[in-house]
C-alpha positions in Angstrom: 0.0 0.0 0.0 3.0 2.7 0.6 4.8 1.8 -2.8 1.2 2.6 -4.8 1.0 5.7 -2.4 4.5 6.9 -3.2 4.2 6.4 -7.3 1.4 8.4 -7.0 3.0 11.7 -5.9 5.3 10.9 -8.1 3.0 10.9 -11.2 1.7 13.6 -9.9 4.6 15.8 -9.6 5.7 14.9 -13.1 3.1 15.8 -14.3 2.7 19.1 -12.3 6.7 19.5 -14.0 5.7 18.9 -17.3 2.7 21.4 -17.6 5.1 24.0 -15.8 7.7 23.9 -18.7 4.8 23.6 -21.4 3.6 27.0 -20.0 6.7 28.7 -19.9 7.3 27.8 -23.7 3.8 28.9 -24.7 5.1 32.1 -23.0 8.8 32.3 -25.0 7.1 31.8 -28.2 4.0 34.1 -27.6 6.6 36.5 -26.5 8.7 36.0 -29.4 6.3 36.6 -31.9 4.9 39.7 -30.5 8.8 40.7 -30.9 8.2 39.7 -34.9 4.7 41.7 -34.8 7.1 45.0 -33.6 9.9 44.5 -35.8 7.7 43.5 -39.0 5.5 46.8 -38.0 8.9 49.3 -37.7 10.3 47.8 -40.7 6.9 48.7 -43.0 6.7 51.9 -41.2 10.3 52.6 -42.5 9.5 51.7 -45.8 6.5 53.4 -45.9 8.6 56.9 -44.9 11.2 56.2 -47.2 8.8 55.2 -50.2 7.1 58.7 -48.9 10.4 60.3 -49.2 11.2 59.1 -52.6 8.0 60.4 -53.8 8.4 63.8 -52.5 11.8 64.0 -53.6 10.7 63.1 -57.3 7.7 65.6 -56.9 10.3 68.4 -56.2 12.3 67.4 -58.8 9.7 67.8 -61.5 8.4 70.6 -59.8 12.0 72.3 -59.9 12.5 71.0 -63.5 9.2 72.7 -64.5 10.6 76.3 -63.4 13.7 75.9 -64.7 12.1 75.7 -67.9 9.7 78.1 -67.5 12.7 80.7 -66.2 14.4 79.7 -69.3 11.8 80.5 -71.5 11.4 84.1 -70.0 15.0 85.1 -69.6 16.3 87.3 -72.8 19.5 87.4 -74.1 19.7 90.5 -71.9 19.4 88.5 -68.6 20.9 85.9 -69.2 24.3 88.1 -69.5 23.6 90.0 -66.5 22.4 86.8 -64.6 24.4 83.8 -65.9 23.4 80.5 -65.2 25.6 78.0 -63.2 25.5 75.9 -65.9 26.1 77.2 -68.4 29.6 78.4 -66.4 30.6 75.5 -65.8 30.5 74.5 -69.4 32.4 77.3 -70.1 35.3 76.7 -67.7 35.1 72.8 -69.7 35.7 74.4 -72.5 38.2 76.7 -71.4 40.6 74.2 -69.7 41.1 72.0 -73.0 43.1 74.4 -74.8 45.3 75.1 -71.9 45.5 71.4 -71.3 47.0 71.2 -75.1 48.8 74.3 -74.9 50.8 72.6 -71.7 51.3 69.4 -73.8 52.8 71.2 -76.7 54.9 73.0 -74.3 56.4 70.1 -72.7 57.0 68.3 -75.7 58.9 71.8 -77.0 60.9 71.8 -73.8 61.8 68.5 -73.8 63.5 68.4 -77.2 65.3 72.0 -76.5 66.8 70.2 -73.5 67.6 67.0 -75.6 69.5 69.1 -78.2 71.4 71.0 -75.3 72.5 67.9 -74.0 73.6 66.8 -77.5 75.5 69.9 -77.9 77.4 70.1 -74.5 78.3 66.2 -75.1 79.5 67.4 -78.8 81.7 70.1 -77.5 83.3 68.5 -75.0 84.0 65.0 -77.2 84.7 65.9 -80.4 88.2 66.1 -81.2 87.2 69.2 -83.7 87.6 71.4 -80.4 90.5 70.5 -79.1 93.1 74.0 -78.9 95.5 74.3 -82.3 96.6 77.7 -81.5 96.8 80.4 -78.8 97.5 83.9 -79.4 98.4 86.6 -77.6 97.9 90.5 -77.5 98.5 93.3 -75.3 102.2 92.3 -73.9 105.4 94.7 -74.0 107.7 93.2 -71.6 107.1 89.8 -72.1 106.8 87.3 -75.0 104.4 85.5 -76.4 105.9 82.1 -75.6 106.4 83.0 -71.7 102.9 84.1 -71.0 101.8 81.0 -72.6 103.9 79.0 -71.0 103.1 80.6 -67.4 99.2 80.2 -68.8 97.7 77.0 -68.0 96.2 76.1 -71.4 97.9 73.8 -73.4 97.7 72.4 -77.1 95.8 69.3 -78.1 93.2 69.8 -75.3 89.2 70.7 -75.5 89.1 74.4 -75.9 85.6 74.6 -73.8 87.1 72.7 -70.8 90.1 74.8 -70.4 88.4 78.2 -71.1 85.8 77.2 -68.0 88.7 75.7 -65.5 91.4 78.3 -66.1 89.3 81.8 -67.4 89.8 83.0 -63.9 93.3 82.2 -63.4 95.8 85.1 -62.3 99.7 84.6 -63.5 101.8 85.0 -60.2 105.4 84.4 -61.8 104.9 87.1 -64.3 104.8 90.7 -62.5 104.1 93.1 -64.9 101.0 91.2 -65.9 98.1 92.4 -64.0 95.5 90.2 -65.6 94.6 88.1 -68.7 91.4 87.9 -70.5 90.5 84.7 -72.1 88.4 84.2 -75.1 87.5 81.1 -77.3 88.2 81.3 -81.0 86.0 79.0 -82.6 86.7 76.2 -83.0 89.8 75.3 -81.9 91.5 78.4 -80.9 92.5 80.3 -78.0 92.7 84.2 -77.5 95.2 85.8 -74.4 94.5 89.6 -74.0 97.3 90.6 -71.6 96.8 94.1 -69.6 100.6 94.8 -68.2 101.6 97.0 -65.2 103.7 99.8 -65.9 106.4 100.9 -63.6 105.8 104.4 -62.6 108.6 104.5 -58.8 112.2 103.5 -58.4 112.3 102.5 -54.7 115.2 102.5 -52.5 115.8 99.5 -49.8 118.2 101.3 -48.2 119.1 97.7 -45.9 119.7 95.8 -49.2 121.1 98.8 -50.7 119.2 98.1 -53.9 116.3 99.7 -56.3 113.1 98.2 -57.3 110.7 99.0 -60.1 107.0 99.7 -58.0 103.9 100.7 -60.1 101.2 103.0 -59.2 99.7 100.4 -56.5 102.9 99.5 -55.0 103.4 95.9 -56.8 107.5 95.1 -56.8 107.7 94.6 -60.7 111.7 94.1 -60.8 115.1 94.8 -59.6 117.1 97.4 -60.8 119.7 100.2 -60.5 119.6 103.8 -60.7 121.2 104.5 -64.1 117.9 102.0 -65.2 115.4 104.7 -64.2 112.8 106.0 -67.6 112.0 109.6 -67.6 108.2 109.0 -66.4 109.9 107.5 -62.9 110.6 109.1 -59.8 113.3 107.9 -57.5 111.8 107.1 -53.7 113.8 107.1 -50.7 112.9 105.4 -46.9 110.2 102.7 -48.2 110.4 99.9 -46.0 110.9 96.3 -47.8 110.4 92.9 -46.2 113.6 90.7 -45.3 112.5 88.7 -48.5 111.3 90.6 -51.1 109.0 88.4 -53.7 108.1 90.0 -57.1 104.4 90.8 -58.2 104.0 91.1 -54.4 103.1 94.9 -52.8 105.0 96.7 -50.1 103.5 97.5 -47.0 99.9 99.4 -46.3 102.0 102.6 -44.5 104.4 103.2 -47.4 101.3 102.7 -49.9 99.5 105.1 -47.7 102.2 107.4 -47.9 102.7 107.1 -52.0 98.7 108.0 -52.1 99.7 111.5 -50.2 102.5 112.3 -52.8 99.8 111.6 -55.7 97.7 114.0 -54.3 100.3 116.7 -54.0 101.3 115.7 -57.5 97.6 116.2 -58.9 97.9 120.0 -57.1 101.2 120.3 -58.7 99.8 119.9 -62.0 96.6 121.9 -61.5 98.9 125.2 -60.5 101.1 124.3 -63.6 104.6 124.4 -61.7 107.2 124.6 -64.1 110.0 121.7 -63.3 109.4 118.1 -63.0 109.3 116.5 -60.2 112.1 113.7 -60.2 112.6 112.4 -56.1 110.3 112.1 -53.3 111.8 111.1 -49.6 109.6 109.9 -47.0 111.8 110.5 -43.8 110.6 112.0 -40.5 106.6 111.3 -41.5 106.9 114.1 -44.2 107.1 114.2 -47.9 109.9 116.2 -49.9 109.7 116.3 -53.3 112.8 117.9 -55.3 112.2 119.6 -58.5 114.9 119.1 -61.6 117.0 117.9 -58.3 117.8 121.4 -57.2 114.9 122.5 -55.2 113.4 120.4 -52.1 109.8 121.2 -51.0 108.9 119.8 -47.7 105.0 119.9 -46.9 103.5 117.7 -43.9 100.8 116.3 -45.2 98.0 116.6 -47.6 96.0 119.2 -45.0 95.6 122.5 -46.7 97.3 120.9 -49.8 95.6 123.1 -52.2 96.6 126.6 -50.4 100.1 125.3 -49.9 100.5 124.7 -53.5 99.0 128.1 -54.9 101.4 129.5 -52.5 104.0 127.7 -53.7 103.6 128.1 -57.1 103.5 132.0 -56.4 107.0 131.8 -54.8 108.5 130.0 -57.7 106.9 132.3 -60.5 108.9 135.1 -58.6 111.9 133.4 -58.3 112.4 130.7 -61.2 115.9 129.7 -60.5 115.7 128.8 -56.5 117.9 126.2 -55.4 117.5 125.1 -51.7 115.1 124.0 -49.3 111.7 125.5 -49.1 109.4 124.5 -46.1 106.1 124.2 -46.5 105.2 122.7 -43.2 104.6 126.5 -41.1 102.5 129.1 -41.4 104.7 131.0 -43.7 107.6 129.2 -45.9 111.0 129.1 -45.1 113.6 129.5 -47.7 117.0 128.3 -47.1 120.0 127.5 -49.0 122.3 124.8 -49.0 
């Protein structure tokens, strides 16, 4: 009697279980299709906007065609200059930008075949044996020959004209010192010409340590050695110019003695402007002043090129009184002293 007593709670349990869980799924599914009702119903109400949508979007399109043709038919040839439609601008800038587009093209193509024949050239000229250097000639050059500034040059036969002109056009000749500078030009085709500009000497300095003379120019360059029986009429002898313990030709003497030669032109300028007659044929630099003798008779002593113009008027009154004055006249007071020696 217990066993039939338990197997029935159990049945009845079961079957309490089994209708449980059969509820809960009728739930899930019921639930699960309202969740399909919602989604289904959002989904044909976004179709039905967007199908909404489209149609309004095509009814303003037609509507906005419609008035563009109706303002088209109205505007004149009048407004249609003073109010331009985008459209018909943008066609226009089309049509602009296809000739500019050739015109660029053309262009190219033109540059690229000038640069192509460049190249050709420059490979030409410096390759073909045609301009390689048969001859060099030279003008402009007293004290030297034709032979030594070549030789001292750094162009040589048998070599491309083009490459030599461009490394050596620049090139100053050191061992040379009359030649202040070459100028180089290209004889075509194979040819080279030297135009020489040459100092000239214009001082004959005495280095009174060495007990020697030396041929200066106007800028000071040493241009040679030489004695004073050697000296051309358009020289002037100077005295107390300081040389270096070597003295190198082409080279230039110090910046004070230069400085001091620049004073003597200026009282030689003055001394031409008053017409003095008498050349001047010595200049002395002792004791910071500058004596110049005249036909190596007369010394004139001035200080410095202060007042150089009064000095000189002043001067040249003196000798128009007295032509033949042999002596010492000082220039460096107030009022000249004359003495005789």
């Amino acid at each position: 009697m217990k066993n039939t007593s338990i197997n029935k709670n159990r049945t009845s349990k079961n079957v309490k279980n089994i209708s449980n869980k059969n509820l809960s799924r009728d739930n899930v599914n019921r639930n699960t299709k309202k969740n399909i009702k919602n989604s289904n119903s959002k989904k044909r109400r976004k179709t039905i906007k967007h199908e909404v949508r489209k149609e309004n979007t095509k009814e303003n399109i037609v509507k906005n065609r419609r008035v563009d043709i109706y303002n088209e038919n109205i505007r004149t040839r009048d407004n249609i200059q003073k109010f331009p439609v985008k459209n018909n601008l943008n066609n226009e800038k089309k049509v602009k930008k296809k000739p500019i587009n050739k015109k660029r093209r053309v262009f190219l193509i033109i540059s690229f075949i000038i640069i192509g024949i460049i190249i050709c050239l420059v490979y030409l000229m410096f390759n073909l044996t045609t301009f390689d250097v048969k001859s060099i000639t030279v003008t402009g050059n007293k004290k030297y020959t034709s032979s030594q500034i070549v030789s001292k040059s750094s162009y040589k036969l048998n070599e491309n004209v083009f490459l030599q002109y461009f490394k050596y056009k620049n090139d100053i000749i050191k061992d040379l010192p009359y030649v202040s500078s070459v100028t180089c030009k290209i004889v075509f085709p194979d040819g080279i010409s030297l135009e020489v500009v040459e100092r000239e000497p214009k001082y004959v300095a005495y280095d009174k340590e060495k007990n020697k003379f030396f041929k200066l120019d106007k800028d000071g360059y040493i241009l040679e050695e030489t004695t004073q029986d050697k000296k051309g009429k358009n020289e002037t002898l100077v005295y107390n110019i300081t040389f270096d313990n070597k003295v190198v030709l082409g080279e230039k003497i110090n910046e004070i003695d230069l400085d001091k030669l620049k004073i003597f032109e200026k009282i030689v300028e003055e001394y031409n402007r008053v017409k003095i007659n008498g050349n001047i044929t010595k200049v002395d630099f002792e004791n910071s002043l500058t004596t110049i003798t005249l036909n190596d008779k007369l010394n004139i002593i001035f200080p410095n090129d202060t007042n150089l113009k009064y000095k000189m008027d002043l001067l040249n009154s003196i000798l128009k009184k007295n032509s033949d004055m042999q002596g010492v006249i000082d220039m460096t007071k107030t009022d000249p002293v004359f003495s005789i020696y």
